[in-house]
Legacy VTK file of the C-alpha trace (Angstrom):
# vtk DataFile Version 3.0
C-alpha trace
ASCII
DATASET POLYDATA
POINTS 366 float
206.958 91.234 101.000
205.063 91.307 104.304
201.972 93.235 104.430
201.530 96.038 107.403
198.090 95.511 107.505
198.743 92.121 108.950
200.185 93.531 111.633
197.480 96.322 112.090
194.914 93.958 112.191
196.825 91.787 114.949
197.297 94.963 117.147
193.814 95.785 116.600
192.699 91.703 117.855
195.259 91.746 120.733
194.746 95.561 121.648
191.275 96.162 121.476
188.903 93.204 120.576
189.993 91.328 123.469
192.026 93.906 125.352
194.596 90.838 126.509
196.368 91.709 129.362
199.656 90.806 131.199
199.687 87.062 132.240
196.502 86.355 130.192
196.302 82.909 128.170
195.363 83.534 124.852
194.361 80.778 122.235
194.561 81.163 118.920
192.766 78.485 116.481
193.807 79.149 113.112
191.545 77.480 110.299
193.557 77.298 106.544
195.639 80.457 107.323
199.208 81.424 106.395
201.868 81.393 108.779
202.107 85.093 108.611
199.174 85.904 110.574
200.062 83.660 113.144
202.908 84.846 113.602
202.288 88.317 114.116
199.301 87.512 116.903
201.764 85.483 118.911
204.473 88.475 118.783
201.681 91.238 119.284
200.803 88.926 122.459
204.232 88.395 124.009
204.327 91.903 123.296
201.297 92.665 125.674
203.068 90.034 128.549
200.361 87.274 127.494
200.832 83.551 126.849
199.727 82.393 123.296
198.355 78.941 123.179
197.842 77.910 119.005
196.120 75.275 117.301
195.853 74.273 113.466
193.586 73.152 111.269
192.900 71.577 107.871
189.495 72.046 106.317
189.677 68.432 104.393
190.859 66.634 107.632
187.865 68.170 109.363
185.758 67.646 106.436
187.191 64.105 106.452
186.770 63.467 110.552
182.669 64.880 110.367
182.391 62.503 107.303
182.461 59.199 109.773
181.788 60.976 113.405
180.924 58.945 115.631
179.300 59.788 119.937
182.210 58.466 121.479
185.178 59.912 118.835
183.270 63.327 119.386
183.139 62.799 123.382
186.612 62.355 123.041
187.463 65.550 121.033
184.849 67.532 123.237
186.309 66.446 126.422
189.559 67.414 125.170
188.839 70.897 123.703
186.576 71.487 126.499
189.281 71.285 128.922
192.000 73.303 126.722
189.307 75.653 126.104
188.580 76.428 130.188
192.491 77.629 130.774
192.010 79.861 128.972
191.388 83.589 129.257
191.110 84.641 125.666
190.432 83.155 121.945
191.064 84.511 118.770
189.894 82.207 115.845
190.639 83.503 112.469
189.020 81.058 109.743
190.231 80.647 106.124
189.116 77.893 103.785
189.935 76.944 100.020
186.829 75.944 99.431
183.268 77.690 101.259
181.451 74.348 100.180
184.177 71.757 101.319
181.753 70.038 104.197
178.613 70.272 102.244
178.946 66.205 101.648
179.019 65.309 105.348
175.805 63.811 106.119
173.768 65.657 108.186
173.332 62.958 111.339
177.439 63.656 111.587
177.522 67.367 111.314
174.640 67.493 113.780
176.432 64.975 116.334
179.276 66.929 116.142
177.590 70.434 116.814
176.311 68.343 119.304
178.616 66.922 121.809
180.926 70.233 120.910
178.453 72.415 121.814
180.065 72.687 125.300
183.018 73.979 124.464
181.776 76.769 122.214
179.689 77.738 125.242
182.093 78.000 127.414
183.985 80.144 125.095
181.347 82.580 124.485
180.515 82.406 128.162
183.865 82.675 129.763
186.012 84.312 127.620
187.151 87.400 125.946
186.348 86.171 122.138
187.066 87.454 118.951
185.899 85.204 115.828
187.143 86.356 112.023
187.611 85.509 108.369
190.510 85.207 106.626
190.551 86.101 102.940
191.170 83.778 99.906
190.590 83.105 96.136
187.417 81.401 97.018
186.432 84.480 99.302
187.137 86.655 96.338
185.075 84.660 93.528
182.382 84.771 96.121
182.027 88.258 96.303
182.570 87.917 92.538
185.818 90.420 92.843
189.737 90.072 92.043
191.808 88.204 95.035
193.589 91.527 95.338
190.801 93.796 95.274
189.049 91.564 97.960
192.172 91.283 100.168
191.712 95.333 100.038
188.105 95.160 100.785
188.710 93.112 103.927
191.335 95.052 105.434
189.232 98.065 104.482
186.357 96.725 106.262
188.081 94.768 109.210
190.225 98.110 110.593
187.090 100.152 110.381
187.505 102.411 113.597
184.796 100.732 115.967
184.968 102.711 118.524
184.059 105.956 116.860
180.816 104.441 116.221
179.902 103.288 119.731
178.287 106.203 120.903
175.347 105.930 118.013
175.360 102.014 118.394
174.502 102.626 121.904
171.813 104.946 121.356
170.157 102.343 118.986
170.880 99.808 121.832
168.511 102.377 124.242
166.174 102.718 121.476
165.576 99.130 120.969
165.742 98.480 124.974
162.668 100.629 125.430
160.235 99.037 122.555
157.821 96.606 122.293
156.503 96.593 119.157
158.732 95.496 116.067
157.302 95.956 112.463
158.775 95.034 109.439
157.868 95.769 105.982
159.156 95.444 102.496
159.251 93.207 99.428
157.362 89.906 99.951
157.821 90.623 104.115
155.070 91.692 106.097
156.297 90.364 110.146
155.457 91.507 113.918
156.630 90.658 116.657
157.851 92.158 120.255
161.144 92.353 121.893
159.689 94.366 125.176
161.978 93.137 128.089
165.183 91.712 126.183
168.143 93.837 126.235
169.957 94.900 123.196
173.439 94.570 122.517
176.366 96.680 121.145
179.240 94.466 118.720
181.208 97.064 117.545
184.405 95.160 116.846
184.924 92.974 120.343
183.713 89.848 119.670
183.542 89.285 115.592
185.601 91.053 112.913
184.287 92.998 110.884
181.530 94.033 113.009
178.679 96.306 113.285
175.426 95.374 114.713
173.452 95.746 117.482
171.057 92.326 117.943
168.548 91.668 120.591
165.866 89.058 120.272
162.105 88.933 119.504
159.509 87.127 122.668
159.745 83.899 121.629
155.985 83.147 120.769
155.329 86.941 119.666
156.432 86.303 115.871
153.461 86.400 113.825
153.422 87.198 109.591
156.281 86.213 106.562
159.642 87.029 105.985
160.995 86.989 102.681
165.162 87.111 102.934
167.457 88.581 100.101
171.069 87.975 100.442
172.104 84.250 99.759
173.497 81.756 102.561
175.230 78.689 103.662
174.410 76.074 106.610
176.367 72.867 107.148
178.246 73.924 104.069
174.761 73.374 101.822
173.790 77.158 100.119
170.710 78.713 100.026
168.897 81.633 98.213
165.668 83.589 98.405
164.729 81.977 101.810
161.191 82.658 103.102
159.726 82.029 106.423
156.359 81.673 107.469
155.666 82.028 111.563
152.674 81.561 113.750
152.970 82.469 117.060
156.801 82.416 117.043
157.126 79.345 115.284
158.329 78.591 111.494
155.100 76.778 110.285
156.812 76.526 106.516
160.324 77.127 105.040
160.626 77.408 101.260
164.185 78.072 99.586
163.637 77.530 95.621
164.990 73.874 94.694
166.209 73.020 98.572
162.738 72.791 100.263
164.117 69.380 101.580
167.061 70.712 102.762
166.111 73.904 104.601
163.293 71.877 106.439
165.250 69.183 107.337
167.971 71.474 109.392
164.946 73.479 110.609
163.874 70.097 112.586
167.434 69.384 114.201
165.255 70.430 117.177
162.634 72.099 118.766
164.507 75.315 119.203
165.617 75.613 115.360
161.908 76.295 114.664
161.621 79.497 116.678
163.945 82.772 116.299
167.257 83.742 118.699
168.120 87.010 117.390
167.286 89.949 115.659
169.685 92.158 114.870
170.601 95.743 113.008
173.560 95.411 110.617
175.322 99.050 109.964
178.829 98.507 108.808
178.553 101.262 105.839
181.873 99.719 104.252
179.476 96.168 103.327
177.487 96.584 100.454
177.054 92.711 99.271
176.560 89.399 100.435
179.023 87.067 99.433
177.353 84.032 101.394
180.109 84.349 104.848
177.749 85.340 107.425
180.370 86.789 109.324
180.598 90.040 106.875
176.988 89.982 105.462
174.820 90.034 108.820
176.586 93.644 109.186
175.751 94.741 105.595
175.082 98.611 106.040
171.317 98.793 105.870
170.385 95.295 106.344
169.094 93.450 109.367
168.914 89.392 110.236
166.973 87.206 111.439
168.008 83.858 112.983
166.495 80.513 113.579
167.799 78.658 116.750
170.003 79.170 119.502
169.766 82.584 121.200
172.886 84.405 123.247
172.543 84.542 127.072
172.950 88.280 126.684
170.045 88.884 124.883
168.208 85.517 126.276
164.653 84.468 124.975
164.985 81.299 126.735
165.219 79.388 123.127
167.363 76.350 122.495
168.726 74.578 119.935
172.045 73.320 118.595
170.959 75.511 115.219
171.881 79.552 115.087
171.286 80.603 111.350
172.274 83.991 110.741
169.668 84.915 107.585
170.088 88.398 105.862
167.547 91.096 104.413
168.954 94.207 103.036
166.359 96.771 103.032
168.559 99.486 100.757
166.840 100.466 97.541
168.963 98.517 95.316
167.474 95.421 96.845
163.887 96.540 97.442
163.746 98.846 99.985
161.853 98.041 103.412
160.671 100.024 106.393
161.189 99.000 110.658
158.983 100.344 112.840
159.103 100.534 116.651
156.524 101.199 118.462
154.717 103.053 115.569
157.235 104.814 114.575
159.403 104.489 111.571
162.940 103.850 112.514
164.468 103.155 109.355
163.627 103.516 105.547
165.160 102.076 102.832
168.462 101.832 104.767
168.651 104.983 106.326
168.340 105.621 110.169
166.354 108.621 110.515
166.729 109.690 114.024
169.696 112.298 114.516
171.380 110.397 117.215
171.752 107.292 114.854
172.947 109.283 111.253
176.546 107.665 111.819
175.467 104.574 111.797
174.426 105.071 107.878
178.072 105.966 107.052
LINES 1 367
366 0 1 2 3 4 5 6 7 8 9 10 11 12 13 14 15 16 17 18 19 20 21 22 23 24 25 26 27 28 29 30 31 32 33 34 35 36 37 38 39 40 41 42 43 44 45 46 47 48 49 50 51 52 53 54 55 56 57 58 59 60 61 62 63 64 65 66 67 68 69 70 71 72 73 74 75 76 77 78 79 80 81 82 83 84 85 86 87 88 89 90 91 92 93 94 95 96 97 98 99 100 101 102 103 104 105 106 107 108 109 110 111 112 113 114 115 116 117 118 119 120 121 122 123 124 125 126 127 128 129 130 131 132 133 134 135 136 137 138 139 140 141 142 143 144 145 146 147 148 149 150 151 152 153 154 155 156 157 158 159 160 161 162 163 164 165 166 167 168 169 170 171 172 173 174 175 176 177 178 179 180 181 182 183 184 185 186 187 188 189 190 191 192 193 194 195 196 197 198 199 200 201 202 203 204 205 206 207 208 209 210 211 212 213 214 215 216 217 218 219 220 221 222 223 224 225 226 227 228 229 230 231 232 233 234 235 236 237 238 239 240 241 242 243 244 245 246 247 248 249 250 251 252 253 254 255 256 257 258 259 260 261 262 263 264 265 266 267 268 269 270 271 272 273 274 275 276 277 278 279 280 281 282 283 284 285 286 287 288 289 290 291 292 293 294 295 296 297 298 299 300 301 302 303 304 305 306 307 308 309 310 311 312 313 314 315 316 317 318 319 320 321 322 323 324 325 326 327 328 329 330 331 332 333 334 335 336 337 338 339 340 341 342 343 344 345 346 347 348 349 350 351 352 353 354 355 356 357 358 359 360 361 362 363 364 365
């Protein structure tokens, strides 16, 4: 029996993520999905007048191509997907996967050549494009959040037609808030951190770009970053996971990395570059309907009452000037059932335990 969210949540993609227009050419890269989803993007696109493009994957061929990558296999592929990738005007990736952990034995010289040389092409779509990146949900989603398949596959629709645009409006306001501050301070549980974000703009996701949203992210001055950062939801990089994650940073830079039993491993992607050793983003997660991490940093950077915190690369819209082939979403969750925490701006106390205090923001706490 077909499922009619399916077919709300393509509408929702084609209709108002990427707003794709008569004439447009639309990709869709579809990573370990069923055919159904597929199938109701492409009709929800001829439907709109717009060409769909589509290309599959297999997580253990990828997994199985990163294994032996080589610079001139990966020039190839880049070159390739680079120039499929420029035609068009739109891409909608939705991202499945039977197993979360299926590339964490690709050594890490491959994965890293491979972000490498492909970083073009992800550039370009970010850059040029109207973009819309999601999960799918699975078994191995489910026993990651540690719930049924079914009760999951409710959870995601729940939380991936949440209606967006009613909460633009108090996204926005938080957007002016943090466009006029200087001073960030943030306190809670083994995190005591500074730093400014005076003269980078702030910007609104409220269900364009990634699904399920709800953030608003800026980033901090690049040298300003000064204290310790202690993070609380668990996480995966290069397919290797990682818990209780503290930072140390003096003047902007991570000075020491500690994850309990993965020291090695944390540091090691941490020198990829220059770049991975300094912060892109900081960013304000308020979708109410995420409660828990489940270690898919597409859902838990917008865990209601959390906020993240990311080595590497930062986005051209809210530009820093840092570099780096590395952009590791890491989550706090300041509720009181993990802690509690405080963020400042300027002085004055923005958010406690969760909760936006100012009027203007209340819908953002659900």
């Amino acid at each position: 029996m077909h499922d009619p969210r399916i077919d709300q949540l393509a509408s929702q993609l084609v209709n108002y993520s990427t707003s794709l227009q008569k004439g447009e050419k639309v990709l869709f890269d579809l990573f370990d999905v069923p055919n159904s989803i597929g199938l109701a993007l492409i009709r929800e696109a001829r439907a709109k007048g717009a060409l769909p493009v589509i290309r599959i994957h297999d997580s253990r061929l990828t997994r199985e191509m990163l294994k032996g990558a080589e610079e001139e296999q990966y020039q190839i592929i880049s070159k390739n997907l680079l120039a499929e990738m420029q035609d068009m005007d739109a891409y909608i990736a939705i991202r499945g996967g039977h197993n979360i952990a299926e590339s964490s034995d690709v050594p890490a010289a491959c994965m890293q050549l491979a972000m490498r040389l492909t970083r073009p092409v992800q550039d370009w779509r970010v850059k040029k494009t109207k973009w819309c990146v999601l999960r799918w949900p699975s078994p191995s989603m489910a026993q990651q959040a540690g719930m049924s398949t079914e009760a999951f596959e409710d959870f995601y629709f729940d939380v991936c037609l949440v209606d967006y645009k009613a909460l633009v409006p108090a996204a926005t306001a938080l957007k002016e808030l943090m466009d006029s501050t200087d001073l960030v301070e943030i306190k809670g549980p083994g995190t005591d951190l500074h730093f400014s974000i005076k003269d980078i703009p702030a910007v609104v996701c409220a269900g364009t770009n990634n699904i399920p949203d709800g953030e608003v992210f800026t980033a901090p001055v690049k040298d300003s970053i000064e204290g310790v950062l202690s993070y609380n939801a668990p996480t995966i990089y290069q397919g290797i996971p990682f818990d209780s994650v503290k930072l140390t940073f003096e003047k902007g830079r991570i000075v020491k990395a500690e994850s309990p039993g993965k020291d090695k491993e944390i540091n090691k992607i941490l020198d990829s570059d220059d770049g991975a050793r300094y912060i892109g983003e900081f960013a304000l997660g308020y979708n109410a309907a995420i409660k828990y991490p489940m270690r898919d940093i597409l859902f838990d950077e917008k865990i209601g009452g959390s906020f993240h915190f990311t080595p590497g690369q930062a986005y051209e819209e809210a530009d820093n000037t840092n570099r780096s082939q590395v952009h590791w979403d890491m989550v706090c969750i300041q509720r009181p059932d993990y802690g509690g925490g405080e963020i400042w701006f300027d002085g004055k106390l923005i958010r406690k335990d969760g909760v936006f205090l100012a009027k203007s923001l209340e819908k953002l706490n659900g």
